[in-house]
C-alpha positions in Angstrom: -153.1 -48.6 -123.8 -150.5 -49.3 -126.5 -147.9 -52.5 -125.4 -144.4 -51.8 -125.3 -142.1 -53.2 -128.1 -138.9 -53.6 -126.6 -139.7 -56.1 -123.8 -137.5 -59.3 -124.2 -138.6 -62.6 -122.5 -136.1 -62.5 -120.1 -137.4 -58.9 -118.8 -141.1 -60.6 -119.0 -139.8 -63.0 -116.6 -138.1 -61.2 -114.1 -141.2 -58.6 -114.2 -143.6 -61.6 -114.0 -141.9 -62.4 -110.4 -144.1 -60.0 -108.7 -147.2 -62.0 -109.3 -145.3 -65.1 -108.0 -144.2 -66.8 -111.5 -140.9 -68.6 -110.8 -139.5 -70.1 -113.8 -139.6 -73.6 -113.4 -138.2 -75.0 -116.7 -136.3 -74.1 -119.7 -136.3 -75.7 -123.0 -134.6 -74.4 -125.7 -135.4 -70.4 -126.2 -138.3 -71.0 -124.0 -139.1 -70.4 -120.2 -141.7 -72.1 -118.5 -142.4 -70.1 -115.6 -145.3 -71.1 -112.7 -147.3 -69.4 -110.2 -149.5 -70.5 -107.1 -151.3 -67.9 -106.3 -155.2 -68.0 -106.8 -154.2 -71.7 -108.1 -151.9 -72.9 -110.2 -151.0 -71.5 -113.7 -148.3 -72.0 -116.2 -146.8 -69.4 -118.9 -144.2 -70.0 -121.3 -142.2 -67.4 -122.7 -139.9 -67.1 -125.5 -136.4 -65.9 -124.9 -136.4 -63.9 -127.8 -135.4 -59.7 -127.8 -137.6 -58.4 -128.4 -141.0 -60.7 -127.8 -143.1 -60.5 -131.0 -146.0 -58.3 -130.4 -148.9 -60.8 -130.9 -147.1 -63.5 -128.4 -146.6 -60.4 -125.9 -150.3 -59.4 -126.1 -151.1 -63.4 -125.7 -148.8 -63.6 -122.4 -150.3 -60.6 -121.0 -154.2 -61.8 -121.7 -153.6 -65.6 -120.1 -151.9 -63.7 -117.0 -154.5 -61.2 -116.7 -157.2 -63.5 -117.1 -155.9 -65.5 -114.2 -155.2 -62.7 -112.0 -158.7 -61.4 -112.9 -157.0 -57.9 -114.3 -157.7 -55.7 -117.2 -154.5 -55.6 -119.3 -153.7 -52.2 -118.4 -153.9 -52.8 -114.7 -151.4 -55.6 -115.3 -149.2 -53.3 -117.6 -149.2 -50.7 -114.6 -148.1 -53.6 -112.1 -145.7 -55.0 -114.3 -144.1 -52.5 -116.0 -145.1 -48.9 -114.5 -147.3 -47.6 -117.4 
């Protein structure tokens, strides 16, 4: 499945809310956001519009690794695709 290329790092975020991420720090143009479900893990995100592709596809494969989904499963949670 092809990523989208207009997803921003603030729509990442808010998206990344239904797995539990809360943003729990923000440094500059970055988010650090945190979830506690299956254990702790940490992302941070860029607050840039759009994301660049490569750190998108990164994002996705640290989340989905976690979560223990493919990256289109993930895509279809996250975003409807």
């Amino acid at each position: 499945m092809k990523l989208p290329r207009d997803v921003s790092g603030e729509r990442l975020a808010k998206a990344l809310r239904l797995l539990g991420y809360e943003i729990t720090r923000q440094t500059g143009s970055h988010f650090r956001l945190t979830t506690t479900q299956r254990g702790e893990h940490h992302v941070t995100i860029p607050r840039h519009d759009p994301i660049r592709i490569g750190t998108f596809a990164g994002i996705l494969e640290d989340v989905a690794d976690h979560f223990e989904l493919s990256r289109e499963d993930l895509l279809a949670k996250l975003f409807g695709r």
